[in-house]
N, C-alpha and C positions, 0 to 999 in steps of 0.2 A: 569451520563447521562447529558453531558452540552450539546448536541444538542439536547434535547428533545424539545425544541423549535422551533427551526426550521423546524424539521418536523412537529411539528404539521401544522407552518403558511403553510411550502410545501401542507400538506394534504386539507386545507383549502384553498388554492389558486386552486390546484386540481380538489375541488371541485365546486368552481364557475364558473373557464373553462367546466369541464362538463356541469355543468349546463346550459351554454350561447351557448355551440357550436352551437346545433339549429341556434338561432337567429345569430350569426356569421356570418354560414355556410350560409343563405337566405342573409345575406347580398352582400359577399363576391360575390354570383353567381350573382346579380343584379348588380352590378357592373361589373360585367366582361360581361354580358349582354351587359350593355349599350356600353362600351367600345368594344367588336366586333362590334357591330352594326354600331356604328361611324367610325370603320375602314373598313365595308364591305361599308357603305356609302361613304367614300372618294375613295375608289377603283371603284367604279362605277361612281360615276364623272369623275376618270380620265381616265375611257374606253369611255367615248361619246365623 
């Protein structure tokens, strides 16, 4: 078994992505938030 290492670190890496997607996931959408926002704003400057 000379990959048994690797999976473990895979199993371990694994698990810390699970663990964080929450926090990722609240990220990722605040960001994308502000980033429509800013482009629904610029589309509306350029309709007046």
């Amino acid at each position: 078994m000379q990959n048994a290492p690797m999976v473990i670190a895979l199993a371990l890496i694994a698990l810390v992505v699970i663990y964080f997607l929450p926090w990722i996931d609240e990220k990722i959408k605040r960001a994308y938030g502000r980033w429509r926002r800013k482009r629904r704003d610029r589309r509306e400057q350029r309709m007046r």
